[in-house]
N, C-alpha and C positions, 0 to 999 in steps of 0.2 A: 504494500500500500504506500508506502515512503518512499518507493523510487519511482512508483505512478503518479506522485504528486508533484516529486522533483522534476519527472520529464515533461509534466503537463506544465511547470513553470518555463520552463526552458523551451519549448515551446512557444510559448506564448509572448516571450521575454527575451529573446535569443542574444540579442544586442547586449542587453542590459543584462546578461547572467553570465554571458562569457567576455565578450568583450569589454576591455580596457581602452580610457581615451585618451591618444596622443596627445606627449608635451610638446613645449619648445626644445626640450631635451633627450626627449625617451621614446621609440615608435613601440609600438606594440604591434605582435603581428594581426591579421583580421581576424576577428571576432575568437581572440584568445587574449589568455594572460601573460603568455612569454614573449619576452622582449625581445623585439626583433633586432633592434638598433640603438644603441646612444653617441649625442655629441655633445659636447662641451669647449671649453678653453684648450682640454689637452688633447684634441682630437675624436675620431668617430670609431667608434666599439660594434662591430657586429656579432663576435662571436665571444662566448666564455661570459656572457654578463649576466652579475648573479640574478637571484629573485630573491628579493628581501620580503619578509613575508611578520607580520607583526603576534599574529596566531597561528596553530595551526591547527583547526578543527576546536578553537577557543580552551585548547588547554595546555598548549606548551608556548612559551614566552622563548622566542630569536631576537637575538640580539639586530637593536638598530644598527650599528655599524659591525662592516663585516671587510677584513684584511683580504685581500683577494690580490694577487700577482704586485704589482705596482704602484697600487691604488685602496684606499683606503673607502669603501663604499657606504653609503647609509640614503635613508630614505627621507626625502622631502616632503612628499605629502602620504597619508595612509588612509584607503578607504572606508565605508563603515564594515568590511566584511576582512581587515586586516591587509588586504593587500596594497604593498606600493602602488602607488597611482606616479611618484617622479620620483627619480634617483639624482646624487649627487655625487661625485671622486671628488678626491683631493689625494695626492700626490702622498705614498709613506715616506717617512724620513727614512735616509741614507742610509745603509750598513758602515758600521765603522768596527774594524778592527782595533783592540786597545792589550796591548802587553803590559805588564806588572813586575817589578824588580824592584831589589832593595838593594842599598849599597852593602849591605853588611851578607849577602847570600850569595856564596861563588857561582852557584847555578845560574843566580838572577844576571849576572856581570855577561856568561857564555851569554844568555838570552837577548843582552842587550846586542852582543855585536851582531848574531843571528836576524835580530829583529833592523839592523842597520845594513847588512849582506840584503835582506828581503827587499827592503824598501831603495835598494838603488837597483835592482833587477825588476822590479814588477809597478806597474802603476798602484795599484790601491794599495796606499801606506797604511802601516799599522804606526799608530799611537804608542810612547813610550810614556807609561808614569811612572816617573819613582817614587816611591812609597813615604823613603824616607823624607823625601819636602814635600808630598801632598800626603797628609795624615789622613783628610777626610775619604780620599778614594779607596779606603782600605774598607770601613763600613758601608759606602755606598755601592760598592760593587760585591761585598759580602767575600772579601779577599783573605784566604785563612793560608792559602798554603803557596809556597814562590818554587819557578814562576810561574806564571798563568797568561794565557793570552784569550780571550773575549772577540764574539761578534755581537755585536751593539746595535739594535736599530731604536733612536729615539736612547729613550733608556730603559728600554727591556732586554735583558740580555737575550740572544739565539742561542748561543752555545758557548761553549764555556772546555780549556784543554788546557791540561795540569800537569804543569810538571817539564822536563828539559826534555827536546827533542832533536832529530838530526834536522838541519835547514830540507834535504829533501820532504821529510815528513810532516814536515811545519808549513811547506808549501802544498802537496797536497791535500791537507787537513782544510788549509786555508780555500785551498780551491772547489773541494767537495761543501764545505759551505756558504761559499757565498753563490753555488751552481744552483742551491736552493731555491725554492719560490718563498 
């Protein structure tokens, strides 16, 4: 009886039960809810664009913003039945690579030149803090054990490799995560 009432809606309603109405930012495709298209400031998205969705069947709560490739997504406006009606990007901050040494840890010293071999071989430089003149970097990055080298975006850490390594190792590491999405 419940799916004879839904088809007689939808019937009757076809526009207004499936289809979603284009923005100046978002196509939808005809007479559906998947996004066909989007454009903005950073260019135009056809494919891989999420659907942000505010309920789902009015009992599970998605988060409004949603980290997706390069782009940090969320919803501008939401219908009465939970769906995005516009989407919005804005650009994630940058991965930064950050290494950690202390003057007093010979480990930390090898790591320093490693980390100074790296950074005149390869474009994306890794960050040197020394512990011992930034105090505070030691709690804010939750730094217990030397050395340590970090992938940073914003200030969340991605990952986190502990301890001394061969420079080949350190570049592969490095590479297998910033390959990441």
């Amino acid at each position: 009886m419940r799916r004879l009432v839904v088809l007689l809606i939808m019937a009757m309603l076809p526009s207004q039960v499936l289809a979603s109405v284009n923005t100046e930012t978002t196509t939808f495709r005809p007479n559906s809810r998947v996004i066909e298209s989007f454009t903005d400031k950073y260019g135009v998205s056809t494919k891989q664009i999420p659907s942000l969705k505010k309920f789902d069947a009015g009992q599970y709560f998605y988060s409004q913003r949603l980290e997706y490739y390069e782009f940090i997504w969320s919803c501008k406006e939401y219908g009465d039945n939970g769906q995005c009606l516009d989407l919005v990007r804005s650009p994630r901050p940058p991965l930064r690579l950050v290494s950690f040494v202390h003057d007093r840890n010979d480990e930390s010293k090898i790591q320093a030149d490693l980390v100074m071999i790296y950074n005149q071989q390869n474009e994306k430089k890794i960050e040197l803090i020394n512990l011992s003149k930034d105090k505070s970097a030691r709690s804010k990055y939750q730094v217990s054990t030397l050395p340590i080298l970090l992938v940073v975006r914003g200030d969340k850490e991605i990952a986190r490799k502990t301890g001394l390594e061969t420079r080949q190792n350190m570049s592969n590491w490095i590479k297998h995560e910033l390959g990441k999405p």
